[in-house]
ROBAFI-390885 format. One record per residue (C-alpha): x, y negated, z negated; residue number from 1; residue in one letter. Coordinates in nm, 2 decimals. Example, Ala and Ser with C-alpha at 12.3 -4.5 7.8 and 13.67 -1.06 7.14 Angstrom:
<sites>
+--------+--------+--------+-----+------+
!     xx !     yy !     zz ! seq ! type !
+--------+--------+--------+-----+------+
!   1.23 !   0.45 !  -0.78 !   1 !    A !
!   1.37 !   0.11 !  -0.71 !   2 !    S !
+--------+--------+--------+-----+------+
</sites>
This chain:
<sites>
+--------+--------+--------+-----+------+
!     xx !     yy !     zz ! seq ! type !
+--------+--------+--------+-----+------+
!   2.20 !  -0.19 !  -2.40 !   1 !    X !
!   2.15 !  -0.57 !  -2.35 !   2 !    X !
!   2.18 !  -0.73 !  -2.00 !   3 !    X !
!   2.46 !  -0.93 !  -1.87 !   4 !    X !
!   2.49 !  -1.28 !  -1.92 !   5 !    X !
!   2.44 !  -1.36 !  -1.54 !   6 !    X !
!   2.11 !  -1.12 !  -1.53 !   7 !    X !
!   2.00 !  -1.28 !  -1.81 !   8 !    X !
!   2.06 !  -1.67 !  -1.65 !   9 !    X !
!   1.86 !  -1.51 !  -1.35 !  10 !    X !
!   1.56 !  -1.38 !  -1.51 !  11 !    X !
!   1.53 !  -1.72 !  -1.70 !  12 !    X !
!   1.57 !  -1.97 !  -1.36 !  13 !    X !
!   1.27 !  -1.69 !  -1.20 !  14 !    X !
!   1.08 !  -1.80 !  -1.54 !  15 !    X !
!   1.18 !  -2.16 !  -1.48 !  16 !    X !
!   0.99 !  -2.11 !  -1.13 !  17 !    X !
!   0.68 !  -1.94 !  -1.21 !  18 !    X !
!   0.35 !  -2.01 !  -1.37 !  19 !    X !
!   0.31 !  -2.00 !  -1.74 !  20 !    X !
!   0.04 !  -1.74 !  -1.88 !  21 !    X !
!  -0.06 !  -1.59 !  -1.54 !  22 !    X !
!   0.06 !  -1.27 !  -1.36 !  23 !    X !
!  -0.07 !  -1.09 !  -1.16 !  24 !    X !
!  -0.11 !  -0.66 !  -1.21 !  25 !    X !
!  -0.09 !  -0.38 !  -0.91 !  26 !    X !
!  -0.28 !  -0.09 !  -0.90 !  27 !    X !
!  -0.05 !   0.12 !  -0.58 !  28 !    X !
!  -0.25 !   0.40 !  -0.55 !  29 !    X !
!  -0.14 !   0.69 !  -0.28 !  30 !    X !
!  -0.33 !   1.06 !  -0.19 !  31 !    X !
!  -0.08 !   1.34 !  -0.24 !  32 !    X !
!  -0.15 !   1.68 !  -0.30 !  33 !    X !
!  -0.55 !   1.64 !  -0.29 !  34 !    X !
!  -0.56 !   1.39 !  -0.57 !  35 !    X !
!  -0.49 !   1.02 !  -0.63 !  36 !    X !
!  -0.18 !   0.91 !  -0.78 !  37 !    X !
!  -0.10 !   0.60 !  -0.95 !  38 !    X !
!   0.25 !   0.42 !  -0.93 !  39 !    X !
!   0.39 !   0.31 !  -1.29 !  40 !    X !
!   0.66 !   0.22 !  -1.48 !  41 !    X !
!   0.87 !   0.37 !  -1.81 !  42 !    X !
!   0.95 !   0.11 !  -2.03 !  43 !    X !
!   1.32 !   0.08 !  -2.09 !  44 !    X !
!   1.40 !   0.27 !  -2.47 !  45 !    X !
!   1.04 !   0.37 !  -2.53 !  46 !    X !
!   0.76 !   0.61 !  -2.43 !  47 !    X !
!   0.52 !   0.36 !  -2.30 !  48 !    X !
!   0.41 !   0.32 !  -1.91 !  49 !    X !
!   0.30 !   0.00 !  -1.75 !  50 !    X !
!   0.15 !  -0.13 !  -1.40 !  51 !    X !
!   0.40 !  -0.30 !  -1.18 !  52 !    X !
!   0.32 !  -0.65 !  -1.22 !  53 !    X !
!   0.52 !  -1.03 !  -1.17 !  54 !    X !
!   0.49 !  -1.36 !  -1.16 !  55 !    X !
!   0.35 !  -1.65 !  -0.99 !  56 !    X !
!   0.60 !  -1.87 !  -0.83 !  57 !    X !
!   0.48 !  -2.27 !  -0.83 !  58 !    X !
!   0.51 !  -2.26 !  -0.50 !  59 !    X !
!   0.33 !  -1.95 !  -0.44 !  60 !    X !
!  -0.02 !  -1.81 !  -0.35 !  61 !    X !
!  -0.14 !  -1.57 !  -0.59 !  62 !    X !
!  -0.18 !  -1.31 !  -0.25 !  63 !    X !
!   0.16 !  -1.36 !  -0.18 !  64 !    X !
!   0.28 !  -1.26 !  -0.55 !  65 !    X !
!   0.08 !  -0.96 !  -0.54 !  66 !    X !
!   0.22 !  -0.89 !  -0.18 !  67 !    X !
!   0.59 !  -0.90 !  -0.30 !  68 !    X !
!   0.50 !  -0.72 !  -0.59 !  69 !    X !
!   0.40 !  -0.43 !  -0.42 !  70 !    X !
!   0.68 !  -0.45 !  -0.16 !  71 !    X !
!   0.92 !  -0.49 !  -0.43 !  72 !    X !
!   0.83 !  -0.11 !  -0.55 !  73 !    X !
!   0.72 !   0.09 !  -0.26 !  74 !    X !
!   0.90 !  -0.12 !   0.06 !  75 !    X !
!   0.60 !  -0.17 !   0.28 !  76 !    X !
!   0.50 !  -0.52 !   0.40 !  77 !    X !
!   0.19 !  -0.43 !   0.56 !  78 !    X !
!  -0.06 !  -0.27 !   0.32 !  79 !    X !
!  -0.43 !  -0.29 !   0.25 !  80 !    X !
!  -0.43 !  -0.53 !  -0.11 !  81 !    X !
!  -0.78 !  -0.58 !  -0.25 !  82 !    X !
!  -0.82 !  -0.85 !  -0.56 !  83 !    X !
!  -1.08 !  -0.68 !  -0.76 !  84 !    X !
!  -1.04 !  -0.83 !  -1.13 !  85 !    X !
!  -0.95 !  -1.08 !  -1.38 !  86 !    X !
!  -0.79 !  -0.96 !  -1.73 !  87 !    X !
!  -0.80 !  -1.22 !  -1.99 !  88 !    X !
!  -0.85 !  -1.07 !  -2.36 !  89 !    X !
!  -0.68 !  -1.28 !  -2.62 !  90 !    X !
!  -0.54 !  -0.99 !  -2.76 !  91 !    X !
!  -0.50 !  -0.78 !  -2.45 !  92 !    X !
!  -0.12 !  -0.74 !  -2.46 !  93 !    X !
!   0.09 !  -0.57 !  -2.79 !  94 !    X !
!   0.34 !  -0.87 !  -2.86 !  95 !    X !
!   0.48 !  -0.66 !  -3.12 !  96 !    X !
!   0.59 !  -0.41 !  -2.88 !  97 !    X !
!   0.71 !  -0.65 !  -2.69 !  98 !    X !
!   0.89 !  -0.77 !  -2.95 !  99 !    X !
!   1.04 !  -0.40 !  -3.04 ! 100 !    X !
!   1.15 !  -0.37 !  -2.69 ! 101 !    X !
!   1.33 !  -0.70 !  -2.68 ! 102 !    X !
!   1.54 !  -0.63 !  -2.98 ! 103 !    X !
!   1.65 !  -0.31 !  -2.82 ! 104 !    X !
!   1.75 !  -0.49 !  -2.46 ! 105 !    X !
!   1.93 !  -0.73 !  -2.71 ! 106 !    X !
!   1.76 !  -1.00 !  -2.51 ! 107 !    X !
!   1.59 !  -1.22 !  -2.78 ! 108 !    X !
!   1.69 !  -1.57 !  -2.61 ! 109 !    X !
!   1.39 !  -1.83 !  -2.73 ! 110 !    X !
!   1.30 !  -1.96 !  -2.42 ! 111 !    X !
!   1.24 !  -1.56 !  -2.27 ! 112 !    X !
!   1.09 !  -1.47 !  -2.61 ! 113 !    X !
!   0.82 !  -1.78 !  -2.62 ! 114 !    X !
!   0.77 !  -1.70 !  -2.22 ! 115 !    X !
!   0.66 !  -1.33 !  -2.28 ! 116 !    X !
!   0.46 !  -1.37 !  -2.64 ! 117 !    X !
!   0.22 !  -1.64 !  -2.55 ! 118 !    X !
!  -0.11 !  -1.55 !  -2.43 ! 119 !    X !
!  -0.14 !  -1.42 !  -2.05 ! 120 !    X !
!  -0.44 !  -1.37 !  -1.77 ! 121 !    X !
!  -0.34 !  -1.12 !  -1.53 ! 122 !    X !
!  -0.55 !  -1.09 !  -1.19 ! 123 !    X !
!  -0.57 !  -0.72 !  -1.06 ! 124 !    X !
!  -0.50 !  -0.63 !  -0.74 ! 125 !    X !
!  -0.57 !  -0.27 !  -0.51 ! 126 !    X !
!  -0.30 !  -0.16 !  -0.33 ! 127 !    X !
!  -0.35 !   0.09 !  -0.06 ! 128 !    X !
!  -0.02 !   0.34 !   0.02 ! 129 !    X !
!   0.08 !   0.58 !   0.23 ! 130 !    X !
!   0.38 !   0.69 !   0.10 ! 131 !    X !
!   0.53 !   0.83 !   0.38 ! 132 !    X !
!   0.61 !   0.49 !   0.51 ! 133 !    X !
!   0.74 !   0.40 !   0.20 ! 134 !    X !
!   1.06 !   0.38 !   0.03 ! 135 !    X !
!   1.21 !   0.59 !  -0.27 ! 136 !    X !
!   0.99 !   0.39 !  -0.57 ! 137 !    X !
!   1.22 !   0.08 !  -0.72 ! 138 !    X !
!   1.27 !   0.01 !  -1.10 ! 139 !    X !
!   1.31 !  -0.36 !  -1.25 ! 140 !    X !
!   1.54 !  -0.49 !  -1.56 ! 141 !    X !
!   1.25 !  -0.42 !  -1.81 ! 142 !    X !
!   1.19 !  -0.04 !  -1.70 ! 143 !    X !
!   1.37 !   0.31 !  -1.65 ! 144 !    X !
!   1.16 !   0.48 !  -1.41 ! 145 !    X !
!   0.93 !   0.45 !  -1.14 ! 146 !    X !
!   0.71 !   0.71 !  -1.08 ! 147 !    X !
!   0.38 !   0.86 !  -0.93 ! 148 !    X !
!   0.16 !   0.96 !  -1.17 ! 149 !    X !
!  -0.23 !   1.12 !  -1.10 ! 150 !    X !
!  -0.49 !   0.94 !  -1.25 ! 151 !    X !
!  -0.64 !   1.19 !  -1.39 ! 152 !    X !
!  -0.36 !   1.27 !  -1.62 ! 153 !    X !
!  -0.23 !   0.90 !  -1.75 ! 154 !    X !
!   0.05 !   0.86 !  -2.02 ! 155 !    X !
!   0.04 !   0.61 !  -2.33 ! 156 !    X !
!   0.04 !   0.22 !  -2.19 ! 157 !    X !
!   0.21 !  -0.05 !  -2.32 ! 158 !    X !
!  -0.09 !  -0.31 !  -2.29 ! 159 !    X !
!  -0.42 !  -0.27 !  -2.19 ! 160 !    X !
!  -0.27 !  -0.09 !  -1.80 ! 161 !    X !
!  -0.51 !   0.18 !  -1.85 ! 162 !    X !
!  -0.83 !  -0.05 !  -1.85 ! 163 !    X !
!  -0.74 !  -0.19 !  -1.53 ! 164 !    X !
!  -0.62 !   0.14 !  -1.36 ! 165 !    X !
!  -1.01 !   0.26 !  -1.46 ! 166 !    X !
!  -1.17 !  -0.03 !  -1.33 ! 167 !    X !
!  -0.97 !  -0.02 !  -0.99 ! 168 !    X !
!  -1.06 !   0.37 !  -0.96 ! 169 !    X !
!  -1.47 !   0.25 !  -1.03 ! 170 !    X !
!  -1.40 !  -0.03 !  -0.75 ! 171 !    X !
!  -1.27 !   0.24 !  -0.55 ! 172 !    X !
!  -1.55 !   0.44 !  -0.59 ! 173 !    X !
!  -1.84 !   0.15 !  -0.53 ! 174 !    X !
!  -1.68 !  -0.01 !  -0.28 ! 175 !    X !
!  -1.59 !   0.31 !  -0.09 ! 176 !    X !
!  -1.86 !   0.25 !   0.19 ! 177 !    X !
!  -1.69 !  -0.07 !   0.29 ! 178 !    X !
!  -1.31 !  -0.05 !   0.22 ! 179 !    X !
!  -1.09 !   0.10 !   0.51 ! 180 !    X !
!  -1.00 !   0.38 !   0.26 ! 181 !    X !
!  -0.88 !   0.68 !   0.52 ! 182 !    X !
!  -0.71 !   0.42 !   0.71 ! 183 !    X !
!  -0.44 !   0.36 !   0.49 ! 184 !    X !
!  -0.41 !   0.68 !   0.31 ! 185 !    X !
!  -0.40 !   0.94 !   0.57 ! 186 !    X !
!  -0.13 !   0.99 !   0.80 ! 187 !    X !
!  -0.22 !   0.86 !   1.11 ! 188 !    X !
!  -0.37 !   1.17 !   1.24 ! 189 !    X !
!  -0.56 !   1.47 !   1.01 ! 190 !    X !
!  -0.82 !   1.72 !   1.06 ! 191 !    X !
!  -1.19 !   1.66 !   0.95 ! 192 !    X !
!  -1.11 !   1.89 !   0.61 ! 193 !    X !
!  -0.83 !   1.63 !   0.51 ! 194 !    X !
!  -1.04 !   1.36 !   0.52 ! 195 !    X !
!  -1.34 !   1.48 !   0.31 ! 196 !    X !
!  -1.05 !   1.59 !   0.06 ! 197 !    X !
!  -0.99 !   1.25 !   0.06 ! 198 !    X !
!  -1.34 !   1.13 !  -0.04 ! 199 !    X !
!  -1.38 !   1.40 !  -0.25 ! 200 !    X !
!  -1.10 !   1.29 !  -0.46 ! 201 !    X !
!  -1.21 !   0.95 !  -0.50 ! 202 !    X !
!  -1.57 !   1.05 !  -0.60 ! 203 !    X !
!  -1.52 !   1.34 !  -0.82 ! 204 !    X !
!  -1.78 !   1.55 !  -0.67 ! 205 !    X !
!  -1.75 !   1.81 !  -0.42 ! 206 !    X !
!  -1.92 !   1.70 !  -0.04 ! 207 !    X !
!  -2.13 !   1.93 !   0.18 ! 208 !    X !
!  -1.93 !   1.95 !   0.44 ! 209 !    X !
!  -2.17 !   1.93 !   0.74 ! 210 !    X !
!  -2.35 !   1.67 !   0.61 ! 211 !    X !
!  -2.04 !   1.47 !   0.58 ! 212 !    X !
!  -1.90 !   1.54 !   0.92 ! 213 !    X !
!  -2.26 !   1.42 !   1.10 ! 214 !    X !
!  -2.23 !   1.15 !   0.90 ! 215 !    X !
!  -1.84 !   1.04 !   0.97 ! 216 !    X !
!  -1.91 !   1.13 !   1.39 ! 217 !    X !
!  -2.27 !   0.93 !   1.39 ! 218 !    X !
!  -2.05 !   0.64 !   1.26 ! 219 !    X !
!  -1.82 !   0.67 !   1.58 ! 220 !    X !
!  -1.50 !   0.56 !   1.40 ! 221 !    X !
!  -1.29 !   0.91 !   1.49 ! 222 !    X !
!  -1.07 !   0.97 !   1.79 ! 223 !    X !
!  -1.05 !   1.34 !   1.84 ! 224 !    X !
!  -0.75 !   1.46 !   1.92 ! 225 !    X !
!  -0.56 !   1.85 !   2.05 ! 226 !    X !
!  -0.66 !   2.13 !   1.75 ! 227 !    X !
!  -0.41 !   2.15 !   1.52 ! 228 !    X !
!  -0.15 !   2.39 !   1.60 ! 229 !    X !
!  -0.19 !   2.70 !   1.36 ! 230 !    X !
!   0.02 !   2.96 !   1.55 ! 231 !    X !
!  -0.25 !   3.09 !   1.81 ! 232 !    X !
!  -0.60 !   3.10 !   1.57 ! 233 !    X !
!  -0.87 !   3.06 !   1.79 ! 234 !    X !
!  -1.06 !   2.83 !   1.50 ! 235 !    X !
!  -0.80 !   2.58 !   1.47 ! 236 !    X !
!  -0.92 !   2.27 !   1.36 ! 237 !    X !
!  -0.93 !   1.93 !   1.56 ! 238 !    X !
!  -0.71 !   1.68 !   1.48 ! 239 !    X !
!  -0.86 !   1.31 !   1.42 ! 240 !    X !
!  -0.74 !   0.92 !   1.43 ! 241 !    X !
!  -0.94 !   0.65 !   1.33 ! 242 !    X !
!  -1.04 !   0.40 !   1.61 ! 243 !    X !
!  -0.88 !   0.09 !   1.44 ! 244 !    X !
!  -1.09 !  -0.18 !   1.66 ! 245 !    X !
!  -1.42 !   0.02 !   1.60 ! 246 !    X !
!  -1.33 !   0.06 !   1.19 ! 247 !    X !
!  -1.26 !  -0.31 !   1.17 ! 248 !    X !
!  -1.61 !  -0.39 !   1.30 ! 249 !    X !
!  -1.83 !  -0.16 !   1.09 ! 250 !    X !
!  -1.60 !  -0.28 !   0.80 ! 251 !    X !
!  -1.67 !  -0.62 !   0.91 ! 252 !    X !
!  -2.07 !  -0.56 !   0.91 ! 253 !    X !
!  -2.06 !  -0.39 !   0.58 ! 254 !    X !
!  -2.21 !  -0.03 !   0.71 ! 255 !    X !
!  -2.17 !   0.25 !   0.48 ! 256 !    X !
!  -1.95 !   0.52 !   0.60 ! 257 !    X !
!  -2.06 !   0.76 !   0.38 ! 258 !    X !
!  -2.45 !   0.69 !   0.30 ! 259 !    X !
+--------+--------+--------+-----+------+
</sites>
């Protein structure tokens, strides 16, 4: 089903307005269920999955277009966004899918078609999420669905999606000593367990869990709270919160959290 008339004069005055040949890609990544998920697209009349990604506006910083990206999808203004990555393979994007997909939207105007076939550099961006501050995911004109997906069981891309998801989970990984990680993907209070989950997700290997509780405390970036309520066991766990002033410092210096 093609668009209407008056979509169609929209999406070409937003063209108008942006950048030619740059975009810019987000990787939205939340912790659900002990595991990382990544937020993607359906492709309207197809199979294929994409990142949500946009435009620059002329009048735009590039931040500021990942920003509204990400708000766009998941409603939340304040979020930790990390520019990790440049993308810029000639052949990086399939124009003849593109191409397929335009004939089905019956939206094979000239100036659209020449806008989306020529040659684009998309800048990567890591986006932070707790979900439960978040709004139901939001579709655009070009897809069908909006959905959480884990990383570790990705569908078929449209373009070359997957490369960049990979490369923001291996900058997750590296730069897990100095990224305020926890901060923004835990509620804001969990017990010492949910937190080494966490870490454990993002490095793929299981943690000894005293060693990584002396090394969180020595590091003086937890609040302990009341034990979690359990219904009356004795060994109830301890509920944490990250001391925000003390986290911004250490992140500030560069000290490993985990090391």
């Amino acid at each position: 089903m093609g668009l209407s008339p008056k979509k169609m004069s929209m999406i070409e005055s937003s063209l108008a307005n942006s950048i030619p040949g740059q975009s810019v890609d987000c990787v939205i990544i939340r912790y659900k269920d002990r595991a990382l998920q990544v937020l993607l697209l359906k492709l309207k009349n197809t199979e294929l999955w994409t990142l949500p990604g946009g435009f620059i506006f002329k009048n735009e910083d590039i931040d500021d277009a990942a920003k509204r990206v990400v708000e766009e999808r998941v409603g939340i203004k304040s979020i930790f966004l990390n520019q990790f990555y440049t993308f810029g393979k000639y052949n990086r994007r399939n124009i003849e899918q593109l191409m397929q997909l335009f004939d089905k939207m019956e939206m094979k105007k000239p100036f659209i078609m020449h806008w989306f076939t020529q040659r684009f550099i998309t800048t990567a961006y890591l986006a932070l999420v707790n979900t439960s501050k978040a709004i139901l995911p939001q579709t655009e004109f070009l897809s069908s669905k909006c959905e959480w997906v884990p990383i570790s069981d990705l569908p078929e891309f449209a373009f070359d999606h997957h490369k960049i998801i990979r490369k923001a989970h291996e900058h997750l990984r590296i730069q897990i000593n100095y990224l305020p990680i926890g901060l923004n993907l835990l509620d804001e209070t969990f017990t010492m367990k949910e937190l080494k989950n966490l870490y454990e997700a993002i490095l793929g290997v299981n943690l000894d869990r005293g060693n990584f509780q002396r090394k969180i405390l020595k590091l003086n970036i937890l609040i302990r709270l009341d034990k979690k309520f359990t219904g009356g066991a004795h060994k109830a766990p301890y509920l944490y919160r990250f001391d925000k002033k003390r986290y911004a410092e250490l992140n500030r210096k560069g000290i490993g959290f985990i090391r």
